[in-house]
C-alpha positions in Angstrom: 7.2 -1.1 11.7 3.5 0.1 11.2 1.7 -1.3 8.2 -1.6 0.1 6.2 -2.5 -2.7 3.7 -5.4 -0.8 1.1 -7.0 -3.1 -1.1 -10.7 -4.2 -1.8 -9.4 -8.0 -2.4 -9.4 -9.8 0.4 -7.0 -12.2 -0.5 -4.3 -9.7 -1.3 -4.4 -7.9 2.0 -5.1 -11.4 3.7 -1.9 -12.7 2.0 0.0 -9.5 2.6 -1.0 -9.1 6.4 0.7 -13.2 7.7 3.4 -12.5 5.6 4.7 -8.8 7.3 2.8 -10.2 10.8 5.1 -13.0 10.1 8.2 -10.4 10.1 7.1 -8.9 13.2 5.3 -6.1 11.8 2.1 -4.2 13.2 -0.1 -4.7 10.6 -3.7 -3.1 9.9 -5.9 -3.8 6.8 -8.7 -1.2 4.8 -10.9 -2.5 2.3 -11.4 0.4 0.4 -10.4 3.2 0.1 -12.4 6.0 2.5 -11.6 3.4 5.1 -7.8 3.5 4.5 -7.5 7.1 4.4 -9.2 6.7 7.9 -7.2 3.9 8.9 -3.9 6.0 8.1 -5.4 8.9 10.0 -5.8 7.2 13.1 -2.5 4.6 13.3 0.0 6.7 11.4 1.6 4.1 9.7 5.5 3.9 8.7 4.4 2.3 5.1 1.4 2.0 3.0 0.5 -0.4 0.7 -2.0 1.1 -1.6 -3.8 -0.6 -4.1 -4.9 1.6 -7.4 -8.4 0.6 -8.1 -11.2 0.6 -5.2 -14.5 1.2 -4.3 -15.1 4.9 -2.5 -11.5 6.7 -3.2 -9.1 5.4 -5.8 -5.4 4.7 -4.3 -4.2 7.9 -6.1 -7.0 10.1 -4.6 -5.9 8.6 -1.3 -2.3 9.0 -2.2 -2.7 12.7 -3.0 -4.6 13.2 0.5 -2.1 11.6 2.3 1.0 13.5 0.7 -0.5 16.7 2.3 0.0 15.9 5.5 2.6 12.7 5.8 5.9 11.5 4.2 4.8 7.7 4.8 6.5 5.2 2.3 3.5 4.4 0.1 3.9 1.1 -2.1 1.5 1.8 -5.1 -0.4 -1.6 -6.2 -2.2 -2.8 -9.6 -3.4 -5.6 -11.7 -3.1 -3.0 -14.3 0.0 -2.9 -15.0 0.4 -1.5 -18.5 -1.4 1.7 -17.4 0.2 2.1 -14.1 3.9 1.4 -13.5 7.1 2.5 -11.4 7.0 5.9 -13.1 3.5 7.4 -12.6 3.4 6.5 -9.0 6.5 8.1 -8.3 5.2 10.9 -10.0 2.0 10.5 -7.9 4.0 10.6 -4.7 4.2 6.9 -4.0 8.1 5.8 -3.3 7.8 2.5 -5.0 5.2 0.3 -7.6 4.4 -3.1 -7.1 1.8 -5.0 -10.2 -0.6 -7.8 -9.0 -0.3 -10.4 -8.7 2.6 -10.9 -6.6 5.0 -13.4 -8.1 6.8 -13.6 -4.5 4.9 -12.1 -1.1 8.3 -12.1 0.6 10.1 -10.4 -2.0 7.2 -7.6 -1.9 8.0 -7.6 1.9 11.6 -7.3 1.4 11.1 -4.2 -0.8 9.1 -2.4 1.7 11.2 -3.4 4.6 14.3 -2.0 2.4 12.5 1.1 1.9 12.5 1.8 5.6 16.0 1.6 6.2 
């Protein structure tokens, strides 16, 4: 499976990225987001992992470009938990919610290889 990994911390898409590589995935990473919404242009990825707050466009202004033109899973991310949760970002277009930080990586990659199947 192609992976986008969206997220202006370093560690998180660091963190993110061995764990799916270590699954087998092909996995690319975007710091912010006017890179990711490039990124996804160019490798059209099966899933997205999309973080809420970044520098250039938010997560939901990328979300709301990408909806346009692609049905990509998109796993919305935040440290911000009490603001954003499993229901806005399925009613932002995103097909799952995830908060920061992780409490287990490899059960974050187990939800978004379960949303593929």
């Amino acid at each position: 499976m192609k992976i986008l990994i969206v997220d202006d911390e370093a560690l998180v898409r660091r963190s993110l990225s061995r764990a799916l590589k270590g699954k087998g995935h092909d996995v690319v990473e975007a710091a912010d987001g006017n890179e990711g919404l490039q990124l996804w242009q160019n490798s059209k990825p099966d899933l997205v992992f999309l973080d809420v707050l970044m520098p250039g466009r938010t997560g939901p202004e990328v979300l709301k470009e990408m909806r346009e033109q692609s049905e990509a899973k998109v796993i919305l991310m935040s440290a911000f938990a009490g603001e954003h949760n499993m229901e806005t970002a399925l009613q932002m277009g995103a097909n799952l919610f995830v908060p920061k930080p992780f409490e287990d990586i490899f059960a974050v990659v187990k939800m978004a290889e379960d949303l593929e199947r």
